[in-house]
C-alpha positions in Angstrom: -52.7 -4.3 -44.3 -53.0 -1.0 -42.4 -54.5 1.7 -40.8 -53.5 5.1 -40.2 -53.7 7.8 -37.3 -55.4 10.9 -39.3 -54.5 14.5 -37.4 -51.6 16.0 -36.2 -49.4 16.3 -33.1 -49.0 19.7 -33.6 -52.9 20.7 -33.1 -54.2 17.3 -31.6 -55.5 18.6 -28.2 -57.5 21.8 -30.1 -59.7 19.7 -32.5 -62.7 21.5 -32.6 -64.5 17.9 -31.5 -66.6 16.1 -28.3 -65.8 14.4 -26.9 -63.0 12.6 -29.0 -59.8 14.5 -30.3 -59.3 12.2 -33.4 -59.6 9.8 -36.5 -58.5 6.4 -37.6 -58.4 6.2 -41.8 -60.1 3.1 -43.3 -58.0 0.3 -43.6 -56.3 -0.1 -46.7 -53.7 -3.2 -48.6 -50.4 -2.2 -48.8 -48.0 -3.5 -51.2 -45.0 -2.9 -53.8 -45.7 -2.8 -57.4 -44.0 -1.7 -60.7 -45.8 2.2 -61.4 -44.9 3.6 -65.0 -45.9 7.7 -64.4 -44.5 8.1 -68.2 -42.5 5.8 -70.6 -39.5 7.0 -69.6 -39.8 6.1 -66.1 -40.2 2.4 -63.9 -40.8 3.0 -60.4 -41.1 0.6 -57.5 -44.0 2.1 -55.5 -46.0 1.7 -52.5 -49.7 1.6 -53.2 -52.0 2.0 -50.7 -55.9 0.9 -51.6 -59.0 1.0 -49.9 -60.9 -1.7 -48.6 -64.4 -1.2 -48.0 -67.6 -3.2 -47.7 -69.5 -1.6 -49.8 -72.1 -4.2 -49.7 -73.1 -3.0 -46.2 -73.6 0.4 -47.8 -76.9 1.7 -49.0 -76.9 4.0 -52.2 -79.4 7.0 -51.3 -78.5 8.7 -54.5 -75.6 8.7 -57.2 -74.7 9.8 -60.5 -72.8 8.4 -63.6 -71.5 10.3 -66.6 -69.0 9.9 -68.5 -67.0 11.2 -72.0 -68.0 14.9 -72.1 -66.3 18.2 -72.4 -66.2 19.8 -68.7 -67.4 23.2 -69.2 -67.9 26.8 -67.6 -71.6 27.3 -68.2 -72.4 23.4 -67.8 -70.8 22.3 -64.6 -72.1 18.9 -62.8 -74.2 19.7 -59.7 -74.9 16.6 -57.2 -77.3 17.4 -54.7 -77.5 15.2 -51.1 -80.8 14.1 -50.3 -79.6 13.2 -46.3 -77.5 14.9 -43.9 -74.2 13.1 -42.4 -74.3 10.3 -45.4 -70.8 9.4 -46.7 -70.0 10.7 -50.1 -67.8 8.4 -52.2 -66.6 9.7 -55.4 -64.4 8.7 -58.8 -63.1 10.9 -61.6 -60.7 10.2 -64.3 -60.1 12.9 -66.7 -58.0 13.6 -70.2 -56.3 17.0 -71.1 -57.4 18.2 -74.3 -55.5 21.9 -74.8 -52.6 21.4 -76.5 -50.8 24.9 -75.1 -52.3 26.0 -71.5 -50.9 29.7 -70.0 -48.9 29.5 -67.9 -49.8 32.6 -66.7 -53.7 31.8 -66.9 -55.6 29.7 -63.4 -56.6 27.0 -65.4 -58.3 24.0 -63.1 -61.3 21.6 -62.8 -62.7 22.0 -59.3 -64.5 19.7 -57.0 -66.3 21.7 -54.5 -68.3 20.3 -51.7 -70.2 22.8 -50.6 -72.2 23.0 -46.7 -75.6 23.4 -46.0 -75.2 26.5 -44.6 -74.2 28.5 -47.6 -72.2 28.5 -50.5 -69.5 30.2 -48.4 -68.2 27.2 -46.4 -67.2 24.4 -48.5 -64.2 21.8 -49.2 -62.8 21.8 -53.0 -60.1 19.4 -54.4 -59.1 19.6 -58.0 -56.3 19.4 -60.8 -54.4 22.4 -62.3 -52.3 21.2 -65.0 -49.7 24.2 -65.0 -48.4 22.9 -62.0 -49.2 19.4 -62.8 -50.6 18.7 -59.0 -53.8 18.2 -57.6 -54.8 20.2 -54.6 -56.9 20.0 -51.4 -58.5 23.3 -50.0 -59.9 22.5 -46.5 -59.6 26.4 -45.3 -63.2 27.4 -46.5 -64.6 26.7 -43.3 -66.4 29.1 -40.6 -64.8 26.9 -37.6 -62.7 29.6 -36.1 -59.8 26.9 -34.7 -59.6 26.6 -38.9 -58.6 30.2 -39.4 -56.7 30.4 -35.7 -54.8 27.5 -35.1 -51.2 28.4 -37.1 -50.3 24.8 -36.9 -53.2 23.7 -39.2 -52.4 23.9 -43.0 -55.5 24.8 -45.0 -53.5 23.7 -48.7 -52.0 20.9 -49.9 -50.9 19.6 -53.2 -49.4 16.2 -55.2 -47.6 16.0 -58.5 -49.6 13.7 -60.9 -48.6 12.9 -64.1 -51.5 10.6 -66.1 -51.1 7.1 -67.0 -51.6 6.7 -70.5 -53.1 9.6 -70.8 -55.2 9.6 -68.5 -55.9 10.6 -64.8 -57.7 9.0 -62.3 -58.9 10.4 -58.4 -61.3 8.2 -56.1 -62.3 9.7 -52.6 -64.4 9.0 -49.3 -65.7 12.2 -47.7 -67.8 10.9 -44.2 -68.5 13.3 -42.0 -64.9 15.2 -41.0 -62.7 12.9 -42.8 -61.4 13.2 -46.7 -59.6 10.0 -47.9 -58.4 10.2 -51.1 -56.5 7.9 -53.7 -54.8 9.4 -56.5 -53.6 7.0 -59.9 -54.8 3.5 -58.8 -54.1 4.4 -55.2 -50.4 4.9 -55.9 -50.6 8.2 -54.0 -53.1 9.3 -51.3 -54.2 12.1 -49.0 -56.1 11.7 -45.6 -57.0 14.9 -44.2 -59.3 15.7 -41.1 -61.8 18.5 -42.2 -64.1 20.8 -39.6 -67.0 22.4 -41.0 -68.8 24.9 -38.2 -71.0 23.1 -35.5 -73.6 21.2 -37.1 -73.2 21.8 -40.7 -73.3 19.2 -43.1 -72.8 18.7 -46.7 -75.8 19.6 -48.8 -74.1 19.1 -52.9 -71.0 18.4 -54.9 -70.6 21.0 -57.9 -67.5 19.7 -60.5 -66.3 23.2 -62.5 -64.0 24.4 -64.5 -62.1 27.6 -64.6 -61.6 27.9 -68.6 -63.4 25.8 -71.4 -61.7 23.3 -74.2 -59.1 21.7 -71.5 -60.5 18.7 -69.3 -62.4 15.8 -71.0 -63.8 13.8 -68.3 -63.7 10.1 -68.8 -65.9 9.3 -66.1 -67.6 10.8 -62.7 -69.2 8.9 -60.1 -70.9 10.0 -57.1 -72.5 8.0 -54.1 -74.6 9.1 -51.3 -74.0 6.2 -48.9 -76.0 5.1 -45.4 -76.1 2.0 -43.5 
């Protein structure tokens, strides 16, 4: 078992926070296992799962759907009924285009957008050109965001599916993003900083060109205590 420091040595002391600098991920089991990311290939991996009590958790309002074609005039819209709840989420999705462009942006797109305005948010997605999933935490009106050099706003992983299929599950609370990518058998924990105050208000899942992304199943929780 373990638990991780989540920031960064290099911008620590600037955290835009009061009157603490930093966060601790949730705990997670570690352990080796056997991970097949296509038939040609056995690799001995670390995986790193969540473990949560979710039976202390209250569900304030959620959404299940599953098996549809993930369109650009239908996308998903999840709206928070409270402020400061914790938003746990699942998606596993199929690729249906047989050729994509590789010239062409062609993504699904998880945005988590603020009360404020649609012009701060969080996104996360997949882009299967590049095969990786990515993490955009630079849509924020927090100037250290924008002035610190030393905080990345991007990130990426390669992710190949596993029989076919893709798989993402992820704890946003408050100004912390956990996420667990192919059974947990890659993960991301990033520290996020919306401006003073804000919150986040709804989860929006788009696409950026029909006829590519079957989803095999979202979830969505709005958690209290």
């Amino acid at each position: 078992y373990g638990i991780a420091w989540a920031s960064n040595w290099q911008y620590a002391a600037f955290a835009p926070t009061h009157p603490w600098r930093s966060s601790m991920s949730i705990t997670r089991k570690l352990y080796l296992k056997d991970h097949q990311p296509n038939p040609e290939t056995t690799l001995l991996t670390l995986v790193s799962e969540p473990i949560v009590n979710w039976s202390h958790l209250k569900i304030q309002n959620a959404v299940n759907k599953g098996n549809f074609a993930l369109s650009k005039e239908n996308p998903l819209v999840f709206k928070c009924k409270q402020p400061n709840s914790l938003l746990s989420f699942k998606v596993s999705w199929k690729l249906t285009a047989v050729e994509l462009s590789l010239t062409e942006q062609t993504n699904w797109t998880l945005n988590f957008t603020s009360s404020y305005g649609r012009d701060e948010f969080i996104s996360l997605g997949y882009d299967p050109t590049a095969s990786a999933c990515f993490i955009n935490r630079g849509n924020c009106n927090e100037p250290f965001v924008k002035e610190n050099p030393f905080f990345t706003d991007k990130m990426s992983c390669y992710l190949e599916p596993v029989n076919g299929v893709f798989n993402l599950c992820g704890i946003l609370d408050k100004n912390i993003l956990e996420l667990f990518f192919n059974d947990s058998t890659t993960t991301s924990t990033n520290t996020v900083f919306l401006s003073k105050g804000n919150t986040i208000s709804d989860v929006e899942l788009t696409t950026s060109k029909d006829g590519v992304f079957e989803i095999v199943n979202i979830e969505i929780e709005e958690l209290t205590l």
